[in-house]
C-alpha positions, -999 to 999 in steps of 0.1 A, spaced: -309 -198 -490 -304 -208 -523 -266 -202 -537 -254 -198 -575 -224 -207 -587 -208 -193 -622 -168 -206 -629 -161 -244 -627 -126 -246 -635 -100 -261 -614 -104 -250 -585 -143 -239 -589 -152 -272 -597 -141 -285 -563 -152 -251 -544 -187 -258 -559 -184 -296 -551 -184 -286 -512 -212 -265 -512 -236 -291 -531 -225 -318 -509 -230 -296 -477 -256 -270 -483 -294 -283 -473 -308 -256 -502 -308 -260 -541 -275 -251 -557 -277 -233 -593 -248 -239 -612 -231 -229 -650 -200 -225 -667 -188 -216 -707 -181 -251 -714 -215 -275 -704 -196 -304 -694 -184 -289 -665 -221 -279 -656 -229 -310 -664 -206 -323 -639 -221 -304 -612 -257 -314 -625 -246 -351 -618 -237 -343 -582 -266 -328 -572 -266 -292 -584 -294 -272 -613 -276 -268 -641 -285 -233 -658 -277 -218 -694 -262 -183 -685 -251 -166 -656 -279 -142 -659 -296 -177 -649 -280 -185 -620 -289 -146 -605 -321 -151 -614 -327 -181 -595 -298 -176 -564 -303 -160 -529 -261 -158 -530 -240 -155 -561 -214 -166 -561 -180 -162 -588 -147 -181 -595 -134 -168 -630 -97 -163 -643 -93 -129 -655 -108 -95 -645 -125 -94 -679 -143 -118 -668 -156 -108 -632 -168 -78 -649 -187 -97 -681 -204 -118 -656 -218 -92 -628 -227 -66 -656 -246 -94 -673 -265 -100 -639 -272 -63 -633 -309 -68 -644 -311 -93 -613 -286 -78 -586 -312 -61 -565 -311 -74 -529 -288 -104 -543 -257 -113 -523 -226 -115 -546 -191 -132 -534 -162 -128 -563 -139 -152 -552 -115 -150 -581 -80 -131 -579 -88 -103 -601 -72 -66 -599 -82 -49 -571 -95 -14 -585 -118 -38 -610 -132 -56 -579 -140 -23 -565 -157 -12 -597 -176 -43 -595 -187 -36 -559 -200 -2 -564 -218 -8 -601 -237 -37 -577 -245 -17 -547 -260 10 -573 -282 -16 -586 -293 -28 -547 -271 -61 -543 -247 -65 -522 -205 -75 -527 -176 -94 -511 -141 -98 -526 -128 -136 -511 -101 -147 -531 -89 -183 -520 -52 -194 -514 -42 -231 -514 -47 -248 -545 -70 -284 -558 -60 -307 -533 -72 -280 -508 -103 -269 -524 -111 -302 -525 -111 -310 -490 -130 -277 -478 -96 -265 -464 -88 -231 -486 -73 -200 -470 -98 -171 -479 -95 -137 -479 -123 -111 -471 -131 -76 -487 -164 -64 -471 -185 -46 -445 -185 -66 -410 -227 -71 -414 -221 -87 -451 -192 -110 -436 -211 -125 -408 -238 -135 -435 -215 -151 -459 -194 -166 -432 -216 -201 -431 -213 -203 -474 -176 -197 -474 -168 -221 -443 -184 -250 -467 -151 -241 -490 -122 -233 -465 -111 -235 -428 -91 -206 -429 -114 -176 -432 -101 -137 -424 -120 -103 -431 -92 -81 -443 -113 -50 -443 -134 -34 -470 -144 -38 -509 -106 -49 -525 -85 -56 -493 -91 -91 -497 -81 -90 -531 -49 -71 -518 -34 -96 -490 -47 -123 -521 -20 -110 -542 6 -105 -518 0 -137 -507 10 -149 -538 40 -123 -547 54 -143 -517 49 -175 -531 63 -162 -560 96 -157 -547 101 -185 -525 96 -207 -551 122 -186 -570 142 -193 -543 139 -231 -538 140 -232 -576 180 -218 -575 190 -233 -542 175 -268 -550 188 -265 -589 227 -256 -574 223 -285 -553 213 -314 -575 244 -302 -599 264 -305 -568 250 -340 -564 221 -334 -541 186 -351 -546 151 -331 -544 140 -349 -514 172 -349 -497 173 -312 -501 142 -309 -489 145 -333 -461 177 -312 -447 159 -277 -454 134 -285 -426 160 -287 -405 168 -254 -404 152 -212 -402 145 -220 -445 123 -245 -443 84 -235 -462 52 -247 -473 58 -245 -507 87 -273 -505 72 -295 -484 42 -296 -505 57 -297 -540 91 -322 -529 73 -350 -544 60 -331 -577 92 -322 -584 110 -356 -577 87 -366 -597 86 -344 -625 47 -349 -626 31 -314 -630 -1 -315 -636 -18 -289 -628 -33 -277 -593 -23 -244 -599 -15 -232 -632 16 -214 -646 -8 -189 -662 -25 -186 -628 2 -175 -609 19 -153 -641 -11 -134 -639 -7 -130 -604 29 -114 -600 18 -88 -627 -12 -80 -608 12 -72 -579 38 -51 -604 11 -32 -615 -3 -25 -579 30 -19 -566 39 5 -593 5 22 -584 14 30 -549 49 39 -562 66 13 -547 95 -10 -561 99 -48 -556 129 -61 -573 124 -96 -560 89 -96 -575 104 -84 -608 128 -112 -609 97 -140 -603 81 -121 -626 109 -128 -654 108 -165 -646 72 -166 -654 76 -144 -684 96 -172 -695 77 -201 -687 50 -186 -706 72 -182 -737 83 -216 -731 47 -233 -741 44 -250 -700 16 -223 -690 -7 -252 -682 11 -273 -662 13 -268 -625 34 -235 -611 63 -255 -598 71 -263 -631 89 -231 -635 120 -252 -620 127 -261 -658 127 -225 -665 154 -218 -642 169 -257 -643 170 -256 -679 174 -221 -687 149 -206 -716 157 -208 -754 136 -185 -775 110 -212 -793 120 -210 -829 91 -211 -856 
């Protein structure tokens, strides 16, 4: 089967790197800015001028865009070519736009999987992402082969938008353990305790977490370029306030990550890498002044 892919970004770019390396069918590729196309064209890949393109010429469609703006430009621009076309959104969009998505391309005779992805670059770029499946069991046995070329880690949640559900808790989670590491470690290097050391003696005990042990060095370092973006993950926690307050439900803890990343935003650092939100908290925020 032929597969499209539309979204090269950061992560996309290595997603779509898998499949062209590992799939034994032509891969149809295009993104806003043509270098990145152009990119996947030197690997391998048909590079393509639209999106509209890429259905045209695809078996399985296949997403990875940053807002839910964008999911919904993209698979109302294919319309015209979704009928009997298999459609995988694997961006971390709102939940109740997914859904909106799924049906508009159901009416038109295609078929539609939510499968956000967890784990950031270094992970997408190994094949080894987390991903998280919204879809009917028949759909998720087809599209089980395509999404094992981009992660070992594959669950069906349940139906249209649960994927995109654990996706953002998920990352509420995240969210607040690095809130926490980014207090706890802060209070211990002004008592005189070192990143790694911290680190090193947190695995020692019930606190250890992934999130430390994978961003110790990147800290120590003060090196964050990005594998997952401030912006990323800001969006994120508001995607989660916004379903939590929909389901009339209150999270204070998300809240409070939510300020931090309200301020890293206001800060200017919404490119670098999401652990650099230990300045926000490190440094505390000062209003830029124009």
């Amino acid at each position: 089967m032929k597969i499209g892919f539309v979204g090269l970004g950061i992560m996309g770019e290595a997603m779509c790197a898998n499949i062209i390396r590992k799939h034994d069918d032509k891969v149809y590729v295009y993104d806003v800015i043509p270098d990145k196309t152009q990119t996947m064209a030197d690997m391998g890949a048909i590079p393509c001028e639209s999106a509209l393109d890429v259905a045209r010429s695809a078996d399985i469609f296949i997403t990875m865009v940053p807002k839910s703006e964008n999911s919904m430009e993209v698979y109302t621009e294919i319309l015209p070519e979704a009928d009997g076309l298999i459609c995988i959104d694997m961006s971390t969009i709102h939940p109740h736009v997914s859904i909106q998505i799924s049906e508009m391309i159901r009416k038109s005779g295609g078929s539609f999987a939510d499968a956000p992805v967890v784990k950031s670059r270094p992970a997408a770029l190994e094949g080894k992402l987390g991903i998280y499946v919204g879809c009917d069991e028949e759909l998720y046995e087809k599209i089980l082969p395509v999404l094992s070329y981009m992660g070992e880690n594959i669950i069906r949640m349940g139906e249209n938008g649960k994927g995109l559900v654990m996706k953002i808790c998920h990352n509420a989670l995240v969210s607040q353990i690095q809130n926490g590491v980014n207090e706890t470690a802060t209070l211990a290097s002004l008592c005189g305790i070192d990143i790694l050391t911290y680190a090193q003696a947190i695995s020692y005990g019930g606190a250890g977490n992934w999130y430390l042990d994978s961003k110790k060095q990147t800290i120590a370092k003060e090196d964050f370029t990005t594998a997952f973006s401030v912006a990323n993950e800001h969006k994120d926690v508001h995607i989660c306030l916004e379903l939590a307050e929909k389901m009339g439900f209150e999270m204070p803890g998300e809240e409070n990550a939510a300020k931090v990343y309200d301020m890293a935003m206001e800060s200017g650092i919404g490119s670098e890498d999401f652990s650099a939100t230990i300045k926000v908290v490190r440094n505390g925020y000062t209003p830029k002044t124009e």
